[in-house]
ROKOLBA-142550 format. One record per atom (N, C-alpha, C): residue in three letters; y negated, z negated, x negated. Coordinates in steps of 0.2 Angstrom, whole numbers. Each point is the difference from the previous one (the first is absolute). Layout:
! residues N
res/north/up/east
ALA/Y/Z/X
...
END
This chain:
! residues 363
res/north/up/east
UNK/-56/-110/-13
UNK/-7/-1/-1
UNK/-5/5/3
UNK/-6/-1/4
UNK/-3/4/1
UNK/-9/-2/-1
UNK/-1/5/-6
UNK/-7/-2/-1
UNK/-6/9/4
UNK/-3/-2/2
UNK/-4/4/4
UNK/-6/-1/-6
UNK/-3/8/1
UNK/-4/-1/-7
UNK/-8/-1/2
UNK/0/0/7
UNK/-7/-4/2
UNK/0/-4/1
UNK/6/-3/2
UNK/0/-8/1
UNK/-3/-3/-4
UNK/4/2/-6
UNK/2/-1/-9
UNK/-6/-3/-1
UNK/-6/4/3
UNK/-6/1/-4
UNK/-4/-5/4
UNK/1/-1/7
UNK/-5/-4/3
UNK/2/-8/-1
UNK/8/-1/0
UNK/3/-7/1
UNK/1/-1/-7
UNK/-3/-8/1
UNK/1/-3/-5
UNK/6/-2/-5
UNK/7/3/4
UNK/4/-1/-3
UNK/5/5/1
UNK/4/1/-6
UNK/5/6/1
UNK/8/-2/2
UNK/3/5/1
UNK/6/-1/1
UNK/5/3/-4
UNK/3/-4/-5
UNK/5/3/-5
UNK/6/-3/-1
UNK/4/4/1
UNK/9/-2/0
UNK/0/-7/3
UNK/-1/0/6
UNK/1/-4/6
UNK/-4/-4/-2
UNK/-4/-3/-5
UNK/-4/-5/1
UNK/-9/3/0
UNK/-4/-8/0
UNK/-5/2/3
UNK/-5/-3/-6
UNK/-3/4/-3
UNK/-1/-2/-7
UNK/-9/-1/-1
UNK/-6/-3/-3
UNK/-6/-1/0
UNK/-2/5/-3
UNK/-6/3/1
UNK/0/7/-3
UNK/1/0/-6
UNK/-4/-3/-6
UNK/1/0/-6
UNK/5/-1/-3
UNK/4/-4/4
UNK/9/1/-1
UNK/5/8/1
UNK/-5/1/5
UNK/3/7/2
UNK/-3/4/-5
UNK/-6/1/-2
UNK/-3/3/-3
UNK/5/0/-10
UNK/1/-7/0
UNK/5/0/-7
UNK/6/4/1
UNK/4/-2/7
UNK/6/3/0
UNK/-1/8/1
UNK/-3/4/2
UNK/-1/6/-4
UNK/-4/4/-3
UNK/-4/-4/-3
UNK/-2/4/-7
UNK/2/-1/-5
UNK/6/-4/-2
UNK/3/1/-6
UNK/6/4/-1
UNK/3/3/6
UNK/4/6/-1
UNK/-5/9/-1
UNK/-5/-2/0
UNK/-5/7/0
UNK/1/5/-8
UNK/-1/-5/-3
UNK/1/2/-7
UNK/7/3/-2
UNK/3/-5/4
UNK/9/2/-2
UNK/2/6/3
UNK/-2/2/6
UNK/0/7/1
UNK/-4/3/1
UNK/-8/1/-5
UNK/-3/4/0
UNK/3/7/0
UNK/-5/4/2
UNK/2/7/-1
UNK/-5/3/-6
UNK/3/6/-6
UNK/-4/2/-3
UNK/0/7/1
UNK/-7/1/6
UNK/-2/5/0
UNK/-1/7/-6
UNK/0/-3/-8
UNK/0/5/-4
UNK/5/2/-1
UNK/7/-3/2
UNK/7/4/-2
UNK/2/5/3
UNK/0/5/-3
UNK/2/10/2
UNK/7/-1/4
UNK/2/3/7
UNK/4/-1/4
UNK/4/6/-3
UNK/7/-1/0
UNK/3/8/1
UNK/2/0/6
UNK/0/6/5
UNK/5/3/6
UNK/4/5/-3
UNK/3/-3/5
UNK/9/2/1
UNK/-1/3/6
UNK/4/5/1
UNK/4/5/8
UNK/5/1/-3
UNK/4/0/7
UNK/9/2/2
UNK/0/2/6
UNK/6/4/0
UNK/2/2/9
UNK/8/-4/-3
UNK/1/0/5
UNK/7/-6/-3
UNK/3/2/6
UNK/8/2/2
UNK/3/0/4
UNK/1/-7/6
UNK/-2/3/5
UNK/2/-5/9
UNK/8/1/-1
UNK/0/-8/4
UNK/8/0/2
UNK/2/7/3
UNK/-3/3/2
UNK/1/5/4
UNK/-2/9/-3
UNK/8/4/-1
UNK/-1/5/-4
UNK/-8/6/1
UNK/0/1/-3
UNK/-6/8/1
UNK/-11/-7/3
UNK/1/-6/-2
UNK/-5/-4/0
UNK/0/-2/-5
UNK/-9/1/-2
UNK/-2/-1/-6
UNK/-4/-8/1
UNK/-2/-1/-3
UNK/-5/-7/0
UNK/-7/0/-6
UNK/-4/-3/1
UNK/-5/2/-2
UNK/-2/-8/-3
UNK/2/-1/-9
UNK/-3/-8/2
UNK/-3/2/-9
UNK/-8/-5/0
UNK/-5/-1/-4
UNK/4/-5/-5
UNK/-4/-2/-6
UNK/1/-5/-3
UNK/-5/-2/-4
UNK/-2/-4/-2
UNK/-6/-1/-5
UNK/-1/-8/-1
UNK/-1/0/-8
UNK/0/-5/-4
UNK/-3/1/-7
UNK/-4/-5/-3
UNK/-3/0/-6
UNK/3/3/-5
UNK/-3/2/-5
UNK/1/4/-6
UNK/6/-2/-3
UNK/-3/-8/-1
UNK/5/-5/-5
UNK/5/-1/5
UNK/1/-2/4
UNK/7/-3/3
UNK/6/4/-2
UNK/5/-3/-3
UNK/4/3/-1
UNK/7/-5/0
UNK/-2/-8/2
UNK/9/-1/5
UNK/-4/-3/7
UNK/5/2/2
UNK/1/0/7
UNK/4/-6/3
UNK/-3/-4/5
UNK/3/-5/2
UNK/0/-2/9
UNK/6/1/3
UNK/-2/-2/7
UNK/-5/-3/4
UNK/-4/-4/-4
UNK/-5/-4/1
UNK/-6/4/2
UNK/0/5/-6
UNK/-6/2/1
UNK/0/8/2
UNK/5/0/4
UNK/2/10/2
UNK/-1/-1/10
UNK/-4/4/0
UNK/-1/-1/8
UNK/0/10/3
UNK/2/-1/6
UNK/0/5/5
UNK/-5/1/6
UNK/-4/4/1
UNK/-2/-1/6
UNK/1/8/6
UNK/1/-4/5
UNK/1/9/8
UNK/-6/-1/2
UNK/-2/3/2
UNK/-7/5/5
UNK/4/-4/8
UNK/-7/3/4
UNK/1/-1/7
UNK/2/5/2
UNK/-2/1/9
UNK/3/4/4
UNK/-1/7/-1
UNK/-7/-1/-5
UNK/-4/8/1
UNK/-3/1/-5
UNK/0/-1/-5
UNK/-2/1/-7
UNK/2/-1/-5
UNK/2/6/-4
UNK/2/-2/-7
UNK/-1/-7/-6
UNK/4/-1/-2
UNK/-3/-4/-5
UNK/-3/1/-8
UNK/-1/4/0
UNK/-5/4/-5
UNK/-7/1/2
UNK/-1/0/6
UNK/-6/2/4
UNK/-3/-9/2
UNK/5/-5/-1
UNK/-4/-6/3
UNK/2/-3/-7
UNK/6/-1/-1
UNK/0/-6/-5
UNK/-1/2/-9
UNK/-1/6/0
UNK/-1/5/-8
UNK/-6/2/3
UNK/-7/0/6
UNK/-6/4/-2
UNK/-5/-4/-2
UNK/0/1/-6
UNK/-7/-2/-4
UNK/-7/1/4
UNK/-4/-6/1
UNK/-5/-1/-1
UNK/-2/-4/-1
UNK/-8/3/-4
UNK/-5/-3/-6
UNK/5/0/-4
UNK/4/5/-1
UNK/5/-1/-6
UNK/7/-3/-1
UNK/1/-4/6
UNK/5/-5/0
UNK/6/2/5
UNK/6/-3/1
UNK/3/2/7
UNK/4/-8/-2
UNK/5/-1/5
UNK/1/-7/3
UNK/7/1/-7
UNK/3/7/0
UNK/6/-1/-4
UNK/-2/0/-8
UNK/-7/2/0
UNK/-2/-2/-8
UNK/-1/-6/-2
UNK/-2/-4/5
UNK/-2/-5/0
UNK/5/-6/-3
UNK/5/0/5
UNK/7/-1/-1
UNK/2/-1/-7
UNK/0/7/-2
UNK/3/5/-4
UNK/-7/-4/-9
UNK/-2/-2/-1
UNK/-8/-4/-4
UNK/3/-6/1
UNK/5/-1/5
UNK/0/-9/-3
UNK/8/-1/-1
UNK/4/6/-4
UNK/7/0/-6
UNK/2/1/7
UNK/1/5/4
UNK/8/1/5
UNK/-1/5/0
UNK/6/4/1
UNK/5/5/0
UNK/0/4/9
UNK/-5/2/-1
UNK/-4/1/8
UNK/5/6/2
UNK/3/1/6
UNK/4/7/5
UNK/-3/-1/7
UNK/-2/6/1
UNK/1/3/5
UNK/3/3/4
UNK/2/4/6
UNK/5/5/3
UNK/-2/-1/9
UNK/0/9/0
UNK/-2/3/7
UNK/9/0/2
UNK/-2/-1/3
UNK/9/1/7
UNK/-1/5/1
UNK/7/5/2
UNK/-2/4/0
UNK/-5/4/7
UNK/-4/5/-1
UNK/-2/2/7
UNK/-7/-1/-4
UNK/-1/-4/-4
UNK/-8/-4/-1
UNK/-2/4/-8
UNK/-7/2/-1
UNK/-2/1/-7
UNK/4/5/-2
UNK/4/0/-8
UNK/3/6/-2
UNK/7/-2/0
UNK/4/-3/3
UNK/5/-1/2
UNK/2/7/6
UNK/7/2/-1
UNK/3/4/3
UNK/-2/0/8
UNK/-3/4/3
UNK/-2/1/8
UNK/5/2/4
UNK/3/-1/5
UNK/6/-2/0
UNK/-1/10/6
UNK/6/4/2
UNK/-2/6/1
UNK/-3/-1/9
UNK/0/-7/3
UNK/-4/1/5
UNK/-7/0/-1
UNK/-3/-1/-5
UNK/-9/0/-1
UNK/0/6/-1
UNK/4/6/2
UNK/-2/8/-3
UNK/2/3/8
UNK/1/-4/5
UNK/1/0/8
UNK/-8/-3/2
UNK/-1/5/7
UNK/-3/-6/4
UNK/2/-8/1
UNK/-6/-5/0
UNK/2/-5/1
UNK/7/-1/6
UNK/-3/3/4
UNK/4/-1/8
UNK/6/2/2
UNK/3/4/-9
UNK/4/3/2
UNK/8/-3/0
UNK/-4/-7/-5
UNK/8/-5/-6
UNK/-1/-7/4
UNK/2/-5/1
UNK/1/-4/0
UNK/-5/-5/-4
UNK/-2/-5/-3
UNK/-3/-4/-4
UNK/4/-2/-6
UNK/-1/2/-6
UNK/4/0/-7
UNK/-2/-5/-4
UNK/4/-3/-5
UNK/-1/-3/-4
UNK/-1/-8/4
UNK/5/-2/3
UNK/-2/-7/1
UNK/1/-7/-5
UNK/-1/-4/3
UNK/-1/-6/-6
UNK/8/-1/-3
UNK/4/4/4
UNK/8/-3/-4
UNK/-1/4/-4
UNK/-1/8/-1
UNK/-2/4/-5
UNK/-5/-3/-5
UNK/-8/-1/3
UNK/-2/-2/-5
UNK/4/-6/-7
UNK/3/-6/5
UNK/4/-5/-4
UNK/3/3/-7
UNK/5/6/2
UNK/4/4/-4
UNK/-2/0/-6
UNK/-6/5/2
UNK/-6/3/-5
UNK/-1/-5/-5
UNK/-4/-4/4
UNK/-1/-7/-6
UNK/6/-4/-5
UNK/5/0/4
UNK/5/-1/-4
UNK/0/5/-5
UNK/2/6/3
UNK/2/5/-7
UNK/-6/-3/-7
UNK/-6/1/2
UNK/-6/-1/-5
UNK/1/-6/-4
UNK/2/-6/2
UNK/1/-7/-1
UNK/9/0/-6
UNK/4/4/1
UNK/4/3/-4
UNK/0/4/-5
UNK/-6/2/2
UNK/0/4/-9
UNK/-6/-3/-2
UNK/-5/-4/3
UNK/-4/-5/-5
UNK/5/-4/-6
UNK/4/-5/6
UNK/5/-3/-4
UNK/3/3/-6
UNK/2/4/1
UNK/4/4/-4
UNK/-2/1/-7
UNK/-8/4/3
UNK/-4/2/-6
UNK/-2/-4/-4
UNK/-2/-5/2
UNK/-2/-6/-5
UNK/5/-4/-1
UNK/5/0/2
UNK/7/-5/0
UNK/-3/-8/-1
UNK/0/-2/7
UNK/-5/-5/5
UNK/5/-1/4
UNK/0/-7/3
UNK/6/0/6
UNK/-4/-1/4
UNK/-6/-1/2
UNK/-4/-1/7
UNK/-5/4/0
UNK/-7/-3/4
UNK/-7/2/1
UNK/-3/-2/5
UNK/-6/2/-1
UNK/-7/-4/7
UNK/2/4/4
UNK/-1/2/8
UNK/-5/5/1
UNK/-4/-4/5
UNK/-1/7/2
UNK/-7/-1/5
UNK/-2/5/4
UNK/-2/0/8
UNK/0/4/3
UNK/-6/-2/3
UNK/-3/7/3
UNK/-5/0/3
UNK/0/2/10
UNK/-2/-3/4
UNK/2/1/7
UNK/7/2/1
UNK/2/7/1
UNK/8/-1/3
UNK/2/0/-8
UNK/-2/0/-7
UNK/3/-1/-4
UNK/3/-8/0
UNK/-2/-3/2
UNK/1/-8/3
UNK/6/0/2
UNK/4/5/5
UNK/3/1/5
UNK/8/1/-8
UNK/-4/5/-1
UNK/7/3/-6
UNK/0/-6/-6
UNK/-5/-2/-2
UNK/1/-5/-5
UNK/1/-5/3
UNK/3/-3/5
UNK/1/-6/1
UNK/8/1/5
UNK/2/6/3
UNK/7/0/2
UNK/4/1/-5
UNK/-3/2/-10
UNK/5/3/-5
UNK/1/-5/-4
UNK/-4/-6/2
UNK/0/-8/-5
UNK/4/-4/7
UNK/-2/0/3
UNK/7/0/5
UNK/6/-1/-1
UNK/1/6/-2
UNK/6/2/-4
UNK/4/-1/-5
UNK/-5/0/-5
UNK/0/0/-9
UNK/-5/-5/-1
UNK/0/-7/2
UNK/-3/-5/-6
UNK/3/2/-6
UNK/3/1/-2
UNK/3/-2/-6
UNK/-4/6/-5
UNK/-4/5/5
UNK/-3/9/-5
UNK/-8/-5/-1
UNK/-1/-2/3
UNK/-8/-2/5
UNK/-1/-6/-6
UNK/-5/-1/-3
UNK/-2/-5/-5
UNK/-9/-4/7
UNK/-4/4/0
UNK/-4/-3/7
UNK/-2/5/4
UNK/-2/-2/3
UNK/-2/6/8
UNK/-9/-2/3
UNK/-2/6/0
UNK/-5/0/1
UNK/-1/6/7
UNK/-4/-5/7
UNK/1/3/6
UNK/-8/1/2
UNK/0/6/-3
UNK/-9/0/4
UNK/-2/4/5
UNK/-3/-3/6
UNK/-1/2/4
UNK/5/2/6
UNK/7/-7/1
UNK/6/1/1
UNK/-1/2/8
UNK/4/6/2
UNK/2/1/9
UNK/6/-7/0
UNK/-2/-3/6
UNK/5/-2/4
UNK/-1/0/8
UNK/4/-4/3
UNK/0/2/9
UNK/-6/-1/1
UNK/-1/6/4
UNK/-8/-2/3
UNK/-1/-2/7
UNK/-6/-3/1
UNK/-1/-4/5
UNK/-3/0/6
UNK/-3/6/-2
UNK/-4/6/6
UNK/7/2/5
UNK/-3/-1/9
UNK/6/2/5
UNK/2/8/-1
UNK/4/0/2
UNK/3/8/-2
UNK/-4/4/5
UNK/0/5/-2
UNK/-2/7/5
UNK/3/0/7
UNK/-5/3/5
UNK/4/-2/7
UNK/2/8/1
UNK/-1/4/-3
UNK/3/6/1
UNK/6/3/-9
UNK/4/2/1
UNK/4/3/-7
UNK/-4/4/-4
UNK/-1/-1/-6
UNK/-2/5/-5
UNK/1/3/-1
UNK/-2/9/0
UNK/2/6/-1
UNK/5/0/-5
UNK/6/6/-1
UNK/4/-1/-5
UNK/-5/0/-7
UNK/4/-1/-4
UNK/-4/2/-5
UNK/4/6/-4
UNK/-1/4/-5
UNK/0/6/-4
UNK/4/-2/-7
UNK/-1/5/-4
UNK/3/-2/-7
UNK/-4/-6/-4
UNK/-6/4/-1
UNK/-6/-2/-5
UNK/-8/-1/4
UNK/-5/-3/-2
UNK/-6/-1/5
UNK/-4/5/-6
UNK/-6/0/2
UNK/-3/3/-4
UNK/-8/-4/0
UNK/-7/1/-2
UNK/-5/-4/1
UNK/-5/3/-4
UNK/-6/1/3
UNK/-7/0/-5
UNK/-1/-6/-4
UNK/-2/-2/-5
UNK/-1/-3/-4
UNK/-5/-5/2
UNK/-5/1/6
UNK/-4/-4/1
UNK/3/-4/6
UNK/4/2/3
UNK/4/-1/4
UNK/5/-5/-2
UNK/3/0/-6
UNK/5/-3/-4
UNK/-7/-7/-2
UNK/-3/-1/-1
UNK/-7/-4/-3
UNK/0/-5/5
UNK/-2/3/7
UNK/-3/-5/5
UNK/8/-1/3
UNK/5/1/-1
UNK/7/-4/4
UNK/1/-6/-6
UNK/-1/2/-8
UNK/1/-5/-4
UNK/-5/-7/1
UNK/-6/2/-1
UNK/-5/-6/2
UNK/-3/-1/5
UNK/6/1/4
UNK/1/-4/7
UNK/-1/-7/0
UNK/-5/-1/3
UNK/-2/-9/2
UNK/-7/-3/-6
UNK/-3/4/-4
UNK/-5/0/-4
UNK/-7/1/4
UNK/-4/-4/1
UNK/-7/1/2
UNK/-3/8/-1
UNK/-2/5/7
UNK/-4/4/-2
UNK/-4/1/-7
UNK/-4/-5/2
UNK/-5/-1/-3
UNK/0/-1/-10
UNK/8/-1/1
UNK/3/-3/-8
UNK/3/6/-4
UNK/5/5/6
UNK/4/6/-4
UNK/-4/3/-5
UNK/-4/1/1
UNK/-2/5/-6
UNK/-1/-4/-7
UNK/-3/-7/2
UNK/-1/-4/-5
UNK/5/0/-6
UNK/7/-2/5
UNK/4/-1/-2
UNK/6/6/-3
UNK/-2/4/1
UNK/3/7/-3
UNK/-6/6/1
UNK/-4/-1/-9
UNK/-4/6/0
UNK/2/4/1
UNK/-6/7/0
UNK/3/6/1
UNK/2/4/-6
UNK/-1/-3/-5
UNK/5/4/-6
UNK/6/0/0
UNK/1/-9/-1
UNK/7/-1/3
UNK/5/3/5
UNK/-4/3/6
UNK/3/0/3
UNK/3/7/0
UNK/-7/3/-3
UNK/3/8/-4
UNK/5/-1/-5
UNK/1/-4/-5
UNK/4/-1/-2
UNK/7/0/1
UNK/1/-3/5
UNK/7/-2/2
UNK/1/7/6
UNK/-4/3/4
UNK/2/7/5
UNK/3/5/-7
UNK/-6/1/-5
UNK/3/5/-3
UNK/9/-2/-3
UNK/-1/-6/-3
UNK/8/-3/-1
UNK/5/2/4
UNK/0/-3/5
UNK/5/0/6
UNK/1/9/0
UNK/-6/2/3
UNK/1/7/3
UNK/2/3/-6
UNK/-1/0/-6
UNK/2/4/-7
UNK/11/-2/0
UNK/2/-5/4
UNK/6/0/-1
UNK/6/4/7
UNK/-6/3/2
UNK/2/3/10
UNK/-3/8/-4
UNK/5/4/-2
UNK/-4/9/0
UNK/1/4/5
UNK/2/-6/6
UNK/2/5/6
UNK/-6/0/5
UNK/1/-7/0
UNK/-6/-7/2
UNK/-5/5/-1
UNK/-3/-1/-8
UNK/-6/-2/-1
UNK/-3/8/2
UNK/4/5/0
UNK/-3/7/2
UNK/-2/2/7
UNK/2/-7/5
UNK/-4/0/6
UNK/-5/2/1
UNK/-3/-1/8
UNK/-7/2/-1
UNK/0/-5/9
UNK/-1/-6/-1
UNK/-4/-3/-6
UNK/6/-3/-2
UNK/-1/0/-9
UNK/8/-3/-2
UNK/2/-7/4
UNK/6/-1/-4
UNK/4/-5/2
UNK/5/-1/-4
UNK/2/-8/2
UNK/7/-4/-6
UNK/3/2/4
UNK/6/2/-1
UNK/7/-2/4
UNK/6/-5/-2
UNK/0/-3/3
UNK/5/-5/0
UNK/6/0/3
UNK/6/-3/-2
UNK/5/-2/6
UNK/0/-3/5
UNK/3/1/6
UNK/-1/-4/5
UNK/5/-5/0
UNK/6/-2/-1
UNK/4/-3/-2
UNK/-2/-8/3
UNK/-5/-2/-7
UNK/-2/-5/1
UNK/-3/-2/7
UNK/-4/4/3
UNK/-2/-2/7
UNK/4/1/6
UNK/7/1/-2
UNK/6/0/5
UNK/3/-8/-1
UNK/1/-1/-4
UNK/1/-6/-4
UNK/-4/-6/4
UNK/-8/1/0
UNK/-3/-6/3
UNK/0/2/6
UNK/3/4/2
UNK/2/0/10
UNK/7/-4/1
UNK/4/1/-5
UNK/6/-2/0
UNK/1/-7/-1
UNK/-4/-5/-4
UNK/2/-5/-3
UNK/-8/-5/0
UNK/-4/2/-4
UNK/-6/-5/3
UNK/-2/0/5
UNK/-1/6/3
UNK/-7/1/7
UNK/8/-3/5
UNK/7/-1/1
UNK/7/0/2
UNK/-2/-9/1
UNK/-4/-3/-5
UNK/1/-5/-1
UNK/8/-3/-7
UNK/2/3/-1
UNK/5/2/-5
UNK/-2/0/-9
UNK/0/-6/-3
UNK/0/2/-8
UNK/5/4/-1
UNK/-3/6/-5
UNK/4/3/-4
UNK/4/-4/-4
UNK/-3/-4/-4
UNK/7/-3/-6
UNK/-5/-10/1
UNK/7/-2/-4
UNK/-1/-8/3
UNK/-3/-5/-9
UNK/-7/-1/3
UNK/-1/-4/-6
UNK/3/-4/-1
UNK/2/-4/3
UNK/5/-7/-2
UNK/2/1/-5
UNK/3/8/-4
UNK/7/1/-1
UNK/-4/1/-8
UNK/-7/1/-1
UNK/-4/0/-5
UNK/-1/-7/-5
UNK/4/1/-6
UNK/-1/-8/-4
UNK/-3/0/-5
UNK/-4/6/-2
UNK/-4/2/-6
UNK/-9/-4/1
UNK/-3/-2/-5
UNK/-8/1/1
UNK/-2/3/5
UNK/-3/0/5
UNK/-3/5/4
UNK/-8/-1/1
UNK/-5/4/-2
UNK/-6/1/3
UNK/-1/5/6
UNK/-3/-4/5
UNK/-3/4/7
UNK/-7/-1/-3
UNK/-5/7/1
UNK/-3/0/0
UNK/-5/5/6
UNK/-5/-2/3
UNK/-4/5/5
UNK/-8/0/0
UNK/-1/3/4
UNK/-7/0/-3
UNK/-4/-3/9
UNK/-6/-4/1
UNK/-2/0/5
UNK/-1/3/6
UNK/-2/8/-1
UNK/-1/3/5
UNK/3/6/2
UNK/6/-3/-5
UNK/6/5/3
UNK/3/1/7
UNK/-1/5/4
UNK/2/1/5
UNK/8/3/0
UNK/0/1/-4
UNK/7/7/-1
UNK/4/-5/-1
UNK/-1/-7/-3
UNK/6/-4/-1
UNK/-3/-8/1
UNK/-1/-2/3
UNK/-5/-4/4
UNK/3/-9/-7
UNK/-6/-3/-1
UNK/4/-5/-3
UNK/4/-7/4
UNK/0/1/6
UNK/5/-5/3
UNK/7/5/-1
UNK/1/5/-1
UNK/5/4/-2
UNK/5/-2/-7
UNK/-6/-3/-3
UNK/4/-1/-7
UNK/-1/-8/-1
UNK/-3/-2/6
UNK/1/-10/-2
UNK/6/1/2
UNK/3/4/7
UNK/8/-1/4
UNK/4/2/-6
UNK/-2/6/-4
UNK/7/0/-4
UNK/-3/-2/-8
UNK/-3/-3/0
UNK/2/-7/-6
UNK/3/-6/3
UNK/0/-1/6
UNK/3/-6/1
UNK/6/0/2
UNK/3/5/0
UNK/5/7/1
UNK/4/-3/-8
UNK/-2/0/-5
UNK/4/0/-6
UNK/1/-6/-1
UNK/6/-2/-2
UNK/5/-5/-4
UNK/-8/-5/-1
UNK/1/-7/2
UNK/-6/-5/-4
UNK/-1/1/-8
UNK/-4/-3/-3
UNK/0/-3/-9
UNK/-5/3/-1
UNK/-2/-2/-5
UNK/-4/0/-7
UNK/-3/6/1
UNK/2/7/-2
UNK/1/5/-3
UNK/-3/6/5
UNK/-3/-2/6
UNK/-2/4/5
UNK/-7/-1/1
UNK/-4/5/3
UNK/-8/-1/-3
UNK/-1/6/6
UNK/-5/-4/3
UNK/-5/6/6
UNK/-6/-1/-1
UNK/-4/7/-2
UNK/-7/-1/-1
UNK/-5/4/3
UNK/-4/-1/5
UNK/-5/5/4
UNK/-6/2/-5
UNK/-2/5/0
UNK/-5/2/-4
UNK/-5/3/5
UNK/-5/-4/0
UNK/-6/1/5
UNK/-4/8/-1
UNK/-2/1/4
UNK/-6/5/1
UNK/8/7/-4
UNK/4/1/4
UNK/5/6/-1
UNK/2/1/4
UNK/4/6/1
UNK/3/5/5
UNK/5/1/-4
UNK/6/3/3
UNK/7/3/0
UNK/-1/4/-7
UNK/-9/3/0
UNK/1/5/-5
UNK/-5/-3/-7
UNK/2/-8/-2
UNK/-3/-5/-4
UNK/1/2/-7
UNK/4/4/-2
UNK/2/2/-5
UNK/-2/6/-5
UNK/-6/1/6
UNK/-5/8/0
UNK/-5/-3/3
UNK/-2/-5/-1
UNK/-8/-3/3
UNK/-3/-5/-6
UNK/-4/-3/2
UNK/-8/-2/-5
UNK/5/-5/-4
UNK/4/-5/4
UNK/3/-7/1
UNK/7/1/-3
UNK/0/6/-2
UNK/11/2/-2
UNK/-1/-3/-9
UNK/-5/-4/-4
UNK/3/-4/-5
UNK/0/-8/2
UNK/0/-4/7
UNK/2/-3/3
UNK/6/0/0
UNK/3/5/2
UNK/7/3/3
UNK/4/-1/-8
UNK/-3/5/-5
UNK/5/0/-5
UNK/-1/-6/-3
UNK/-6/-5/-1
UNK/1/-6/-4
UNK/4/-4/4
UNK/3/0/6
UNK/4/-3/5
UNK/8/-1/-2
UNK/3/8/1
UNK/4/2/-2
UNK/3/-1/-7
UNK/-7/2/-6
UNK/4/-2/-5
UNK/-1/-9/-3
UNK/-4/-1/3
UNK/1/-10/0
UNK/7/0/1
UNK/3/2/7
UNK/8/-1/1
UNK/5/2/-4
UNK/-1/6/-1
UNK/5/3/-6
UNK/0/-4/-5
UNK/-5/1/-5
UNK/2/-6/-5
UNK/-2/-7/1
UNK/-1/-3/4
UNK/2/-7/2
UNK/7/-2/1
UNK/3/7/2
UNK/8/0/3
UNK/6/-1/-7
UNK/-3/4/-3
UNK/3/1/-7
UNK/-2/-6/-4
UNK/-6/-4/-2
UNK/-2/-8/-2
UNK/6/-4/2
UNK/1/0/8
UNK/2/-6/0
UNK/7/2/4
END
């Protein structure tokens, strides 16, 4: 299913679960799950932290949790995980509140059992001892076979902890990458999957010259980090679209999880380089990392329209990429970037995301 949310609003008629329905039919078929998973904003959230052992000894890991006051049984229906991207923690995008709010509270307001987790190299996850070297001195660390690892370990002690045999996740740009080669693997861990803002091969001709090697880790200004993410957005629109509170809001985030970073002049995030050896190796190669076919769970693709960073014919190829049925769902959210999740339009994004969740769990 792909509904585009300006389409949605100009054409007379929607597209839902493969058919094509009159509006006020469309308009029935989802307003009455609204109430059933409203969220109640007045219920007091507890957070949770843990460093929890990596597959790998002297590796810590860094993963949030947050759920309502009241909850208190747990059921894999409603316990979800989400990874960060290439270059930002996930505390700093999918935990930074604003006007109060962040995407994992949000979640976290409509009875789930919210986790997140930095791989390591990211946020307060263990820095691995090349980010205490010159970039140029280590090779690129922490690639997506690592990151997989990570995630698994996380995904292991959720289970555990609430003695659950599965879960949702969800990944964001290369988290797509890790959360869809670990379902992959483990249907049987994965209850549904939520792929937003998915990398796959891309379709731009390669460079006619080799790219310089690359280093351990990158590093970037913050406003530098802004305009690579809202890449493909109208001049005219970026600021519309991510005020400048906002915008302070998430630099101080980020940068407050880099104290090596953020003591630059002018500071900077560091990230692994890993992942960007990874898209030389296998997407920009013309090469999938991992094979969706091989995914049998609920899947939502979801992208935003003026994403550059992951373009949306990117994600029409890999939803058509996964197993046919029912249970798979691609939705374009108009007037957004790569970085939708942190602009005017990011409760588009989360009412998107959580129609799927629990519409998945319904039915």
């Amino acid at each position: 299913m792909l509904i585009t949310r300006r389409q949605a609003l100009r054409n007379s008629t929607f597209a839902l679960g493969g058919a094509v329905l009159a509006p006020q039919l469309a308009k029935a078929e989802t307003a009455a799950p609204k109430s059933a998973i409203a969220a109640d904003p007045a219920q007091k959230l507890v957070t949770e932290q843990f460093m929890i052992d990596a597959a790998d000894p002297g590796i810590k890991l860094y993963v949030r949790n947050k759920r309502t006051e009241d909850l208190k049984q747990f059921t894999s229906e409603k316990t979800l995980l989400f990874v960060h991207g290439a270059t930002q923690p996930a505390e700093a995008t999918f935990d930074l509140p604003l006007e109060g709010l962040s995407w994992m509270d949000y979640i976290a307001q409509h009875g789930w059992d919210v986790y997140l987790i930095d791989v390591r190299g990211y946020g307060r996850s263990t820095r691995p001892p090349e980010m205490d070297q010159p970039a140029a001195s280590n090779p690129p660390i922490a690639t997506t076979d690592v990151a997989v690892k990570d995630v698994g370990s996380a995904i292991d002690f959720i289970l555990q902890r609430r003695g659950v045999s599965k879960l949702s996740l969800m990944g964001w740009s290369w988290g797509t990458v890790i959360m869809g080669a670990y379902t992959a693997d483990h249907n049987d861990k994965v209850d549904r999957l939520v792929l937003y803002a998915p990398s796959w091969l891309r379709t731009s001709p390669p460079p006619q010259t080799a790219p310089p090697p690359l280093g351990a880790y990158v590093a970037a200004p913050m406003a530098t980090a802004r305009e690579r993410l809202q890449a493909g957005a109208p001049d005219d629109h970026k600021n519309d679209l991510m005020p400048a509170s906002w915008f302070e809001a998430w630099s101080a985030a980020a940068l407050a999880s880099d104290p090596v970073g953020s003591k630059q002049e002018p500071p900077v995030l560091r990230s692994p380089a890993g992942v960007f050896q990874d898209n030389r190796n296998y997407w920009d190669a013309g090469k999938a990392y991992y094979d969706p076919e091989r995914i049998k769970i609920p899947t939502l693709v979801v992208v935003a329209e003026w994403d550059r960073v992951t373009p949306s014919q990117g994600a029409q190829a890999l939803f058509h990429k996964l197993p046919s049925g029912p249970n798979k769902r691609l939705v374009e959210i108009g007037e957004g970037t790569h970085f939708v999740m942190l602009e005017k339009n990011r409760m588009q994004l989360f009412q998107e995301v959580q129609f799927f969740l629990d519409w998945a769990r319904r039915n």
